[in-house]
Every structure is written in C-alpha cells, then in structure tokens.
C-alpha positions in Angstrom: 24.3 13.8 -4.3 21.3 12.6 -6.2 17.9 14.2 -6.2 15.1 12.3 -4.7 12.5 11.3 -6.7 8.9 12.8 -6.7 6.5 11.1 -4.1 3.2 10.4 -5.4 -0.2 9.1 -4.0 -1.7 5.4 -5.2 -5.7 6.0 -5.7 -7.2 4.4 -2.7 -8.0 0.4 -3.1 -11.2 0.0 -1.4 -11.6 -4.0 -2.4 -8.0 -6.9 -3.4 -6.4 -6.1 -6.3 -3.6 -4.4 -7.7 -2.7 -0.5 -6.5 -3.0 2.0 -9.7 -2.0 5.7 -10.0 -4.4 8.5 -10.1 -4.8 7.7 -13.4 -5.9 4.1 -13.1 -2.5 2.8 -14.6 -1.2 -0.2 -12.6 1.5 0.9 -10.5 5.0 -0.8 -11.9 8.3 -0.9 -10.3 8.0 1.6 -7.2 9.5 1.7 -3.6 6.7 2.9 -1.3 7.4 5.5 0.8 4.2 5.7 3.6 0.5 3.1 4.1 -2.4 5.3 5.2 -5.1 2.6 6.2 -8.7 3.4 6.8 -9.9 -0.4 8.9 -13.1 -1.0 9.9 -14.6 -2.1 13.3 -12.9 -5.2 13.1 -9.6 -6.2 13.6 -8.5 -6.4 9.7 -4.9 -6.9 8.0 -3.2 -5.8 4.3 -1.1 -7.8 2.9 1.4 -5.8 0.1 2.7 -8.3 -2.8 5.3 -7.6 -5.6 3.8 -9.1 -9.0 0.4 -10.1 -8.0 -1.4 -11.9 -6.2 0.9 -14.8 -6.8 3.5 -13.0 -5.8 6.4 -12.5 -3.3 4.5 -10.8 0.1 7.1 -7.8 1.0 4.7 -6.7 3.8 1.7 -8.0 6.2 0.3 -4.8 8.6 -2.2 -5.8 11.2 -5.1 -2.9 11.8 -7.1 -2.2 15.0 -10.8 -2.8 15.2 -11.9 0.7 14.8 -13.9 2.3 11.6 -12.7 5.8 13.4 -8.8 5.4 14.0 -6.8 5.2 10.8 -2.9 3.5 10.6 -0.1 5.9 9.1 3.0 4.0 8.5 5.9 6.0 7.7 8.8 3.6 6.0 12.0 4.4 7.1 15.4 4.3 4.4 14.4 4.3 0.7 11.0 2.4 1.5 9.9 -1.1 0.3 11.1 -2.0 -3.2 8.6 -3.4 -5.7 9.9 -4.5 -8.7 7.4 -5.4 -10.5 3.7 -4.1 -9.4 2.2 -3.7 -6.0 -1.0 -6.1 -5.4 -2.7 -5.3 -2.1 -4.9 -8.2 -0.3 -7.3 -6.5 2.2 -9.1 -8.4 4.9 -11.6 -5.9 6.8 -9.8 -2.6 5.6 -11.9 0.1 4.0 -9.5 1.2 1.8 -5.3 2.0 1.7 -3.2 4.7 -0.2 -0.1 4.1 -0.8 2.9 7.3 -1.1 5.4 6.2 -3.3 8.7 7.3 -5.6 
C-alpha cells in the first residue's frame, strides 16, 4: 500500500491570482485536498483554475453573504488534480486556503 503524501496549507489569497506555499513559491502540480473560505457580506464565488487564469476551471464554489460564516469543503477521493498551478479567481471572498498533497 502506498503512503499518503504530506498535506500542506496554501498561504491565504486575499485578492485573484495564483495560490503559493508558505514560502511564496507558486503552487505546481498538486491535488487539493480541503477550501477553507472566509466570504464577505455578499454573496461571493471562487473559481479554482489549472494553469492560470487562462486556464481549464476544475472548480466554481458559491459562498453565502455573511463576513461571519466561513465554507469548509472537505474533497472526497484523492482531491482535485492540478497539473500544472492552481490560479484562484475571487469575487467577494476575503481570502481562501487551500490543504493540499
């Protein structure tokens, strides 16, 4: 049986752009395990892509209008695959971490 890989936190992406480590490297080819979403009080959305904003959207997860009531989203199986980088689009979202391996 093989051994799971580590799970590891994205820094949090407060604005669009691409998720980076906690060392501000650009994540790369990851399958993401959990989304922890702070919204704001209106009704927002993020919008994962693999390889930029250009890319191939994977993922669109609608949030609540409420700056107090954060989303967890457990993914079930091996997560989403990203093969190439992981380029979030936020639309009234304070900020998202991504848990990845």
């Amino acid at each position: 049986m093989a051994m799971q890989p580590d799970v590891k936190a994205s820094a949090a992406l407060t604005s669009t752009g691409d998720f980076q480590d906690q060392n501000t490297n650009n994540l790369g080819r990851v399958r993401v395990k959990a989304i922890y979403i702070i919204p704001t009080g209106t009704a927002g959305s993020v919008t994962l892509k693999d390889g930029g904003s250009g890319g191939s959207t994977v993922v669109v997860i609608n949030t609540v209008a409420s700056a107090t009531q954060p989303t967890q989203l457990l993914i079930p199986g091996q997560g989403l695959r990203f093969e190439t980088s992981v380029y979030g689009t936020l639309s009234n979202v304070g900020s998202v971490v991504l848990f990845y391996g």
